[in-house]
C-alpha atoms as one frame of an Amber mdcrd trajectory, in Angstrom:
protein
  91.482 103.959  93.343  94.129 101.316  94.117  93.954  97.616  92.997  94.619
  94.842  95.683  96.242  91.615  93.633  97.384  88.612  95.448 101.293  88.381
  95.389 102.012  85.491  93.277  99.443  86.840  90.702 101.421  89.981  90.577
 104.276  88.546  89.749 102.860  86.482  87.130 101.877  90.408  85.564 104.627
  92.338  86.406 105.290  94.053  83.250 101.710  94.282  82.581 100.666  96.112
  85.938 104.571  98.538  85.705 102.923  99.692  82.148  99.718 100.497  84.313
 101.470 102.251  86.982 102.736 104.361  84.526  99.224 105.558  83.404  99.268
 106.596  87.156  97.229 103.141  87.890  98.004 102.056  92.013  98.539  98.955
  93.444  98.467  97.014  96.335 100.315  93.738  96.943  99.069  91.233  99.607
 100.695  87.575 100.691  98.027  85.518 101.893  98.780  82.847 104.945  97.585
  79.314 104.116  97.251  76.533 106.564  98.894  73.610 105.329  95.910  71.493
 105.364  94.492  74.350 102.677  97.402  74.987 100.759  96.678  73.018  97.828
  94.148  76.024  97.077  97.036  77.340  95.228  96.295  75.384  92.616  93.630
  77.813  92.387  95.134  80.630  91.794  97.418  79.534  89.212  94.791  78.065
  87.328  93.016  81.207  87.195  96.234  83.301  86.481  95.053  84.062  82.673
  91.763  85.480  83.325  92.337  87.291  86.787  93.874  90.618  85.443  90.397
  90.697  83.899  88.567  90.533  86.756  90.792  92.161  89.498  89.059  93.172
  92.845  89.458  96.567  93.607  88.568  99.027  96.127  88.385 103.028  96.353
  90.911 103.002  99.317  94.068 104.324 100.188  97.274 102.564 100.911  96.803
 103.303 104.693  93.226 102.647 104.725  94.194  98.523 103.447  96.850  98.267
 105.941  94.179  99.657 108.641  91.232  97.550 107.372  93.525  93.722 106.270
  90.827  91.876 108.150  87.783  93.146 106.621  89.160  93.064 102.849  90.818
  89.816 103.867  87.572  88.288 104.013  85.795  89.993 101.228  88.565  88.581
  99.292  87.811  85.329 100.926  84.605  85.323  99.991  85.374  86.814  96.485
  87.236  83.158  95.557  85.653  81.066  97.929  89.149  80.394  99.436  88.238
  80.164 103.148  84.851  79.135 103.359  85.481  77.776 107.239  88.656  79.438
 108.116  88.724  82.761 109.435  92.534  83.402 108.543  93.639  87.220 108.481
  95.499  88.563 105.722  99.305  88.649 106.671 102.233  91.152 105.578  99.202
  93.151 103.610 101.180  96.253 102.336 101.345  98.254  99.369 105.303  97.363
  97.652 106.813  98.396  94.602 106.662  95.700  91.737 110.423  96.158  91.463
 110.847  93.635  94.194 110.135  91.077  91.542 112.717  91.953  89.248
């Protein structure tokens, strides 16, 4: 099982998710693109910050399989938080990292 977690959001949790990874927990990092004219959804996401470790999408994939499949979770993440209702915008640089990079 591997948790996808927008990029921003994981570095909000860093040292929360590094404690998970070392229960063996995986992650996935992804940086959504956002059209200027939609960017103030942002907002969004740090206003939901506090209560989206709870609720954290995740799917029984492999690292591979995400890169492979970007469009598809793209918009079932989409969807999820009713970011792009009109906008069919793929996921961009979607790739598994190491939270290290925030450090």
């Amino acid at each position: 099982m591997i948790f996808v977690i927008e990029q921003k959001i994981a570095g909000f949790y860093k040292y929360k998710i590094k404690e998970l990874q070392n229960f063996g927990v995986k992650f996935a990092v992804y940086s959504i693109y956002l059209p200027l004219y939609i960017r103030k959804i942002n907002l969004k996401y740090e206003l939901d910050a506090e209560t989206f470790f709870e609720n954290m999408i995740y799917y029984d994939l492999t690292a591979k399989q995400i890169s492979d499949n970007y469009r598809d979770i793209s918009e079932k993440i989409s969807k999820r938080f009713k970011l792009l209702p009109d906008v069919k915008t793929p996921l961009k640089n979607f790739y598994p990292i190491k939270l290290s990079r925030y450090e």
